[in-house]
C-alpha positions as CSV (number, residue, x, y, z in Angstrom):
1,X,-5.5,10.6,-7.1
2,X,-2.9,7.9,-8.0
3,X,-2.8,4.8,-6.0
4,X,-0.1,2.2,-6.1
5,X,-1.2,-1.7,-5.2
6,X,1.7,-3.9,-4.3
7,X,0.9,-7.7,-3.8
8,X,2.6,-10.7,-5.0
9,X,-1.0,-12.3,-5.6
10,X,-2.9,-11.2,-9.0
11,X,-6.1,-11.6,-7.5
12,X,-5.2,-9.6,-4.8
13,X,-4.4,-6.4,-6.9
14,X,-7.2,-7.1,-9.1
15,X,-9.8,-6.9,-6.2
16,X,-8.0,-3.8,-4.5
17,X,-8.1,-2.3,-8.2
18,X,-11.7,-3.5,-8.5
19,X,-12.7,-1.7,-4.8
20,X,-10.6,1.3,-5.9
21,X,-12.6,1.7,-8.9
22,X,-16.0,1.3,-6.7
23,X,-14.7,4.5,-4.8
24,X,-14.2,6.3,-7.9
25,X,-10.5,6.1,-8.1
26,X,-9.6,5.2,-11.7
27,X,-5.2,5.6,-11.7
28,X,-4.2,2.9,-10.0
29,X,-1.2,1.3,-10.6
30,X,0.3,-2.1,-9.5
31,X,3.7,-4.1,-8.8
32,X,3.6,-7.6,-7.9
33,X,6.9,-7.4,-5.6
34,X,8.9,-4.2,-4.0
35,X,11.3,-4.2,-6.8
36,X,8.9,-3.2,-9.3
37,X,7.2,-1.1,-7.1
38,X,10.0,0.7,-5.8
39,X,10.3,1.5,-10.1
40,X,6.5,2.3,-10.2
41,X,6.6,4.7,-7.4
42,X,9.9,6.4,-8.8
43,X,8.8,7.2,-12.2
44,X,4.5,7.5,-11.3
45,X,5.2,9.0,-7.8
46,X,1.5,7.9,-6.5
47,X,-0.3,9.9,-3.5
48,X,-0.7,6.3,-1.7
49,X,0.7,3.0,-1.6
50,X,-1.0,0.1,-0.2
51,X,1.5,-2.9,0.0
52,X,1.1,-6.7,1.1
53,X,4.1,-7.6,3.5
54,X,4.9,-10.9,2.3
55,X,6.1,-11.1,-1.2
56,X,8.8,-11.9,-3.0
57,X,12.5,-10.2,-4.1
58,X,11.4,-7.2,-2.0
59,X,9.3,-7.7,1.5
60,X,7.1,-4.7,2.1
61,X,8.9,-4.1,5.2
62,X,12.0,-3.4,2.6
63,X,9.9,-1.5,0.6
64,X,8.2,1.2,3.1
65,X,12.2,1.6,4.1
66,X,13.3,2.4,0.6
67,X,10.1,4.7,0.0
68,X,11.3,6.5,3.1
69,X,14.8,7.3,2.0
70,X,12.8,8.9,-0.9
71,X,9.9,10.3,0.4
72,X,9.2,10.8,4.3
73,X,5.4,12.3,3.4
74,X,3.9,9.6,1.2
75,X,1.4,7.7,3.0
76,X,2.4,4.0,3.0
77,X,-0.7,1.4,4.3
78,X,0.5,-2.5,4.8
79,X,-2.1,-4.3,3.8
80,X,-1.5,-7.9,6.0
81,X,-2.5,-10.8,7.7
82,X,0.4,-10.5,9.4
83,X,0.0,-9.3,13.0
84,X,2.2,-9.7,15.4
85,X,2.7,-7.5,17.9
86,X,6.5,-7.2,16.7
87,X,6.3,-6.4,13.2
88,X,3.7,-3.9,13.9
89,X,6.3,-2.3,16.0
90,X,9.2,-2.7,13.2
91,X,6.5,-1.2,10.7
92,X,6.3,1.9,12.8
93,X,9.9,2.6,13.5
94,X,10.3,2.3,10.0
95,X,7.4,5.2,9.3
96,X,4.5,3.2,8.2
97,X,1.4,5.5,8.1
98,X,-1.8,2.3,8.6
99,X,-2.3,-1.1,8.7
100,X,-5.3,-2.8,6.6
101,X,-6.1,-5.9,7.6
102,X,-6.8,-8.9,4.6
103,X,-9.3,-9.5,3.7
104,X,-9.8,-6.1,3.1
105,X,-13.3,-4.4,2.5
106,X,-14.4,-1.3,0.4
107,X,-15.1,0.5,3.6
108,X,-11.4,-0.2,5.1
109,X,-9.7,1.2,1.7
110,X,-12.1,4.2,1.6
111,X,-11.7,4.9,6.0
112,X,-7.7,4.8,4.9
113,X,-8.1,7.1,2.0
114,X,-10.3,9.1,3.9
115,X,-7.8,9.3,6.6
116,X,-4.3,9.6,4.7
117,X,-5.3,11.6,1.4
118,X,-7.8,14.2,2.9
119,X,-10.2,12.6,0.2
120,X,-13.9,12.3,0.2
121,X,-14.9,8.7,-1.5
């Protein structure tokens, strides 16, 4: 399984890699911003993508949009602080498959996998 992390923070992605790894999933990919991940996700065309909302040159609000104009079935998890009753409701509309709370735990990314990618981790 190929998992795409999207977070403007380093640490960030390094702990989601690092809790990943713990559930036996060793492709994972990164993007610090949208932008890069959109590219990531065009050329590696990962079975998941867990994205941080607030980030910089591409919002993952932007993102999830742009990922649906490519691919409708990819699930797409926001993992946020953010929320608001609102942007939970403009994630939706705009085909967001889960929300993960920060911080995040092992047992949150494996429930989503579990959940999304028909996986057993």
């Amino acid at each position: 399984m190929k998992v795409l992390v999207v977070d403007d923070s380093e640490m960030t992605r390094m702990i989601a890699k690092k809790t990943l790894k713990s559930l036996g999933i060793s492709d994972c990919l990164e993007a610090p911003d949208g932008v890069e991940a959109l590219k990531v996700f065009e050329a590696e065309k990962p079975d998941v993508v867990f994205s941080d909302w607030n980030m910089p040159n591409m919002d993952g609000l932007t993102l999830l949009k742009e990922i649906r104009t490519r691919n409708k079935e990819v699930p797409v998890i926001i993992v946020t602080t953010e929320g608001s009753r609102g942007k939970v409701v403009q994630a939706i509309a705009e085909g967001v498959s889960d929300y993960l709370v920060k911080p995040f735990t092992p047992v949150g990314f494996r429930d989503m996998l579990t959940k999304w990618c028909k996986v057993t981790v």
